[in-house]
C-alpha positions in Angstrom: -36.6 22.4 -1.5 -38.4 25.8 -0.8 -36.6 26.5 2.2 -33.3 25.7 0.4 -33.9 27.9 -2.6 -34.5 30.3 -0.1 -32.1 30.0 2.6 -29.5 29.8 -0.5 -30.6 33.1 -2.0 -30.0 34.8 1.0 -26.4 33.5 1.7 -25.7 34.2 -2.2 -26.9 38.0 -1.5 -25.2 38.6 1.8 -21.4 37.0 -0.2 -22.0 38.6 -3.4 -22.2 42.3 -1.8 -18.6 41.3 0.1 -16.7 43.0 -1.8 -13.7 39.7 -3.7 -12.1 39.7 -6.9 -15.2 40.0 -9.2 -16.8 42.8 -7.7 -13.7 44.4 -7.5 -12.4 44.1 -11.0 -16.3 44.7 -12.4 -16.6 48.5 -10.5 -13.1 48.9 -11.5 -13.6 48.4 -15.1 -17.0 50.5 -14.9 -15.7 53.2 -13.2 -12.5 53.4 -15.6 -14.0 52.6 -19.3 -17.9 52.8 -18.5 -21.0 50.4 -18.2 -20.7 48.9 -21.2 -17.2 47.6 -20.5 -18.5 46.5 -17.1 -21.4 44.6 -18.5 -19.4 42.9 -21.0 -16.8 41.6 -18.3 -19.8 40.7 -15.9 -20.7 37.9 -19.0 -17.1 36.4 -18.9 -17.8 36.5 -15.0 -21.0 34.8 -15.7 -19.5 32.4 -17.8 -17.2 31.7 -15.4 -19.6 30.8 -12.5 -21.4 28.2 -15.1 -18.4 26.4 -15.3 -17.3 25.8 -12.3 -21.4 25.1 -10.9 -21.8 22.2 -13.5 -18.4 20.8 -12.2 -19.1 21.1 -8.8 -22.4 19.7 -9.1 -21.1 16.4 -11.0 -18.7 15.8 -8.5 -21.1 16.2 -5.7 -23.7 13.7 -7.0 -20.4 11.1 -6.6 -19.4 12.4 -3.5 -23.3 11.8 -1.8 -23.7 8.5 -3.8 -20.4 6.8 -2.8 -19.1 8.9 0.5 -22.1 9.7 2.6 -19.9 10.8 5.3 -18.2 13.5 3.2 -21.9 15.3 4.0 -20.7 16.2 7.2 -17.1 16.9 6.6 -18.7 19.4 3.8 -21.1 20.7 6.4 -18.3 21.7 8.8 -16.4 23.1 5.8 -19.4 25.7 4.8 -19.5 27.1 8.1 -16.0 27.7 8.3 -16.0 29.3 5.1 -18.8 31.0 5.9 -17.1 32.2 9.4 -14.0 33.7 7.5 -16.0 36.1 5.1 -17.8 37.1 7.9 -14.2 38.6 9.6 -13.5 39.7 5.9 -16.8 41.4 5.8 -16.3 43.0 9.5 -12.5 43.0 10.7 -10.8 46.5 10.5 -9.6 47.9 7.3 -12.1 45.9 5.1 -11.3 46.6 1.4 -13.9 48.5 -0.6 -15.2 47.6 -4.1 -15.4 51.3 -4.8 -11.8 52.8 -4.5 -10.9 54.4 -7.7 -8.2 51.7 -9.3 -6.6 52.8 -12.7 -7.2 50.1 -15.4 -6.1 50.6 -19.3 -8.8 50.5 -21.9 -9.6 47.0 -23.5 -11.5 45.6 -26.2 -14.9 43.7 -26.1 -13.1 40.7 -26.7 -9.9 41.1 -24.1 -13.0 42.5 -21.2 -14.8 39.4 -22.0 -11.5 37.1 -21.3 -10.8 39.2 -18.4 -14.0 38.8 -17.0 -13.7 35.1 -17.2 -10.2 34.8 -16.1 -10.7 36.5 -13.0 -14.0 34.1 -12.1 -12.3 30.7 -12.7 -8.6 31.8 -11.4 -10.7 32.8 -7.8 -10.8 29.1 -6.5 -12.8 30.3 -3.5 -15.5 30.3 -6.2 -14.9 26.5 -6.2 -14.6 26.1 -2.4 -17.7 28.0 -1.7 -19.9 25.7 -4.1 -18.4 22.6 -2.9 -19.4 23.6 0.8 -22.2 25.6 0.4 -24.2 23.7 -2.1 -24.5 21.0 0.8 -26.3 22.6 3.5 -29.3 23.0 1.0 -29.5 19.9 -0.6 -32.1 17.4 1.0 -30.2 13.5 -0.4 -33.3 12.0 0.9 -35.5 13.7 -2.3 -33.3 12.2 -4.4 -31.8 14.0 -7.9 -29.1 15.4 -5.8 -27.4 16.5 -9.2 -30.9 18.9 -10.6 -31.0 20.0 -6.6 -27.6 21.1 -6.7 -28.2 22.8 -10.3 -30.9 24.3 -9.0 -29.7 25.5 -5.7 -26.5 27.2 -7.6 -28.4 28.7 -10.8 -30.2 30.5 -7.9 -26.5 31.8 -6.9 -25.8 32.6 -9.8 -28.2 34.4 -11.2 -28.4 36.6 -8.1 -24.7 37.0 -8.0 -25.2 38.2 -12.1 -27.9 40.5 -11.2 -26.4 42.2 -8.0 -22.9 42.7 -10.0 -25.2 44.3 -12.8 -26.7 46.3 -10.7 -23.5 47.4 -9.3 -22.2 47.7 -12.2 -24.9 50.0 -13.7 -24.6 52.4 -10.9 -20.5 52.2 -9.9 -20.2 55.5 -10.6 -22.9 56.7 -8.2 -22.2 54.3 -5.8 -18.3 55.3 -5.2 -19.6 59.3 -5.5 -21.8 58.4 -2.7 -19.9 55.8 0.0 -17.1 58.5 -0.8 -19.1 61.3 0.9 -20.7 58.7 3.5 -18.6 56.2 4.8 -20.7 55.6 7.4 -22.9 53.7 4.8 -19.7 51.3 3.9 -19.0 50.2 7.4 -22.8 49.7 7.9 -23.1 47.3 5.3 -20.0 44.9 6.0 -21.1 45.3 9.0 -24.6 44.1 8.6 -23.1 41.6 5.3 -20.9 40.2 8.2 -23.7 39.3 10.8 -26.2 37.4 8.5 -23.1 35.4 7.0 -22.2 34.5 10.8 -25.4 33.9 11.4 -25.9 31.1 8.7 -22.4 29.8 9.8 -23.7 29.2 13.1 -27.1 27.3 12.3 -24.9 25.0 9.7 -22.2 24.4 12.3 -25.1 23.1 15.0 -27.3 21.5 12.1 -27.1 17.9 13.2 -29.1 16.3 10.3 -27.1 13.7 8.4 -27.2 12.5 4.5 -29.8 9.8 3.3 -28.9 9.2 0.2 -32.2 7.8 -1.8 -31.1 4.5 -4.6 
């Protein structure tokens, strides 16, 4: 379970600095109408993730209890997924979090709907926890529903974090990859290798689901 908590943490950090929909809307809204505003959509954001975790997790206790087979068809699926944020992350004219994009002011209220709108109407946020979830769950221990809660309150609360931290520092951040854009290709670059990586070791994993009574 330790190497799953781990392996998982590291996946979650290398797709939650790819710059998607969340990231995007989160440095937008800090760099137009300030941290606060940031912060406050990064909770509808939060929110967001919850929701569709506890889904995903319910259904994947069915899915290992009554389709054991579906471990591998899920398995195959994570890699792929994997594979195509890597050539996000890499191919030539990758988008960048940190371009300036012109967004009207909101209130607390509308930033916190926004936030949460633009989490659960990104279905990839449901694609990635089907598919990833399963490469770190071990059936054999049993409780494959608190693994799986475990395993994505890990994503979670590093994908929170990271956005915070983004989002506390957008400002800076876009001042400084604006002057250095060196430092932007660098990091898809090196955001695009360790996703590959993982894509590869889950593609060749040839362990197969034991699903415990």
């Amino acid at each position: 379970m330790t190497a799953g908590l781990i392996g998982i943490a590291l996946v979650s950090l290398g797709m939650v600095l790819t710059p998607g929909p969340n990231m995007i809307y989160l440095v937008s809204r800090s760099l137009t109408q300030g941290r606060r505003s940031g912060l406050i959509s990064l909770t509808g954001v939060f929110l967001g993730f919850t929701t569709y975790l506890i889904a995903t997790c319910l259904g994947l206790t069915a899915i290992f209890a009554y389709v054991p087979a579906a471990y591998t068809a899920l398995k195959i699926a994570g890699a792929a997924y994997l594979l195509w944020l890597a050539w996000n992350a890499i191919k030539p004219g990758g988008v960048s979090a940190f371009e300036p994009r012109e967004l009207p002011a909101e209130s607390s209220g509308r930033l916190f709907s926004m936030g949460l709108l633009t989490c659960l109407l990104n279905p990839k946020i449901a694609i990635l926890y089907m598919s990833l979830l399963p490469q770190f769950v071990d059936p054999s221990m049993g409780h494959v529903l608190l693994q799986s809660l475990a395993l994505g309150s890990v994503q979670v609360a590093i994908g929170t974090l990271v956005n915070g931290l983004i989002v506390i520092s957008a400002g800076s951040l876009a001042a400084f990859l604006a002057r250095r854009p060196v430092w932007l290709r660098i990091q898809r670059y090196l955001t695009g290798t360790v996703l590959g990586v993982f894509a590869v070791s889950m593609a060749t994993d040839r362990s197969k689901a034991l699903v415990t009574p």
